[in-house]
C-alpha positions as CSV (number, residue, x, y, z in Angstrom):
1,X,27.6,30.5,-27.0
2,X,28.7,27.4,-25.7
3,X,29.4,26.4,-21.7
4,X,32.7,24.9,-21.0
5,X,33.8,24.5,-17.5
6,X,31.4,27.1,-15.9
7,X,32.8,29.8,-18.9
8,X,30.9,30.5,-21.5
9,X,32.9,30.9,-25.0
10,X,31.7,32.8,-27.3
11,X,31.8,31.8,-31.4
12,X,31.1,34.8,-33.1
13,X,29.1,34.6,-36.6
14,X,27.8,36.7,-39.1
15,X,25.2,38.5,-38.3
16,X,25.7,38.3,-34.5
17,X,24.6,41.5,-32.2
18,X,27.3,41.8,-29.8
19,X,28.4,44.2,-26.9
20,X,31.7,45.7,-26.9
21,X,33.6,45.4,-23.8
22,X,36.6,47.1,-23.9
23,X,40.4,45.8,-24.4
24,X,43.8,45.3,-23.6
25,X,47.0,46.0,-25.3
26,X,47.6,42.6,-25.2
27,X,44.4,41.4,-26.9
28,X,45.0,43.7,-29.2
29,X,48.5,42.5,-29.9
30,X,48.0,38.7,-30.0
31,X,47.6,38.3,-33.9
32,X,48.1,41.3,-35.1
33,X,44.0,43.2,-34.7
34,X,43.0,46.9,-35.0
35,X,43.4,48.8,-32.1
36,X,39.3,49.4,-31.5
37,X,39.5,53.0,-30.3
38,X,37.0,54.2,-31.9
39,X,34.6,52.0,-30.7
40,X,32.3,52.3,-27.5
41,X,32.1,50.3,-24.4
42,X,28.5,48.6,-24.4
43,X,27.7,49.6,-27.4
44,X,25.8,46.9,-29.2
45,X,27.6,46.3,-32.8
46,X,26.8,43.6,-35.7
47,X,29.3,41.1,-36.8
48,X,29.9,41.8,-40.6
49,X,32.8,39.4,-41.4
50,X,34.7,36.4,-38.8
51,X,38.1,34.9,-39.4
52,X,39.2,31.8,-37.6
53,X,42.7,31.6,-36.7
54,X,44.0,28.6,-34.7
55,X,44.0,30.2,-31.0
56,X,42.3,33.8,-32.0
57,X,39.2,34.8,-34.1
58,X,38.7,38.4,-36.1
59,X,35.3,39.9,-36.3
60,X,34.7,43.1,-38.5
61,X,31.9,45.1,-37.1
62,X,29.5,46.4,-39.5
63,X,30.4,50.4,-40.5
64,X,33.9,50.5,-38.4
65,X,37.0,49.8,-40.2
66,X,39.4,47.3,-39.3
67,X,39.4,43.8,-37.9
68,X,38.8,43.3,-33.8
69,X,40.0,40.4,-31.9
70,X,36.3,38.3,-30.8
71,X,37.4,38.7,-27.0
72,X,36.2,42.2,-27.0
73,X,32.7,41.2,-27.7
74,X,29.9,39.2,-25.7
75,X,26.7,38.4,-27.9
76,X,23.6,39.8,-26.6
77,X,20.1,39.4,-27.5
78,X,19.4,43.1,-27.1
């Protein structure tokens, strides 16, 4: 995680543990992600896979199919 301004952005990697927080239709829309419905909010999920786009980054979560936008995570230590 790095600080920027007093928010703290998050740069997924493999291998990360990360909370799910829930999301937005329009997260969901902006680059074309999975819709992560089957997923639970505060779960804590593993980061199997990130792609970098130019304003957006994908994460696949270990054992759920499909490809999340990043902003629906927060890496935890837990």
């Amino acid at each position: 995680m790095s600080e920027n301004n007093n928010w703290y952005v998050y740069r997924p990697q493999v291998g990360d543990r990360v909370r799910y927080l829930g999301y937005t239709r329009e997260q969901v829309d902006w680059g074309n992600n999975d819709t992560p419905y089957m997923l639970i909010r505060d779960r804590i999920y593993t980061v199997e896979d990130v792609e970098v786009h130019r304003q957006h980054t994908k994460v696949k979560i270990k054992g759920v199919v499909g490809n999340f936008n990043s902003v629906h995570f927060i890496l935890t230590d837990e």
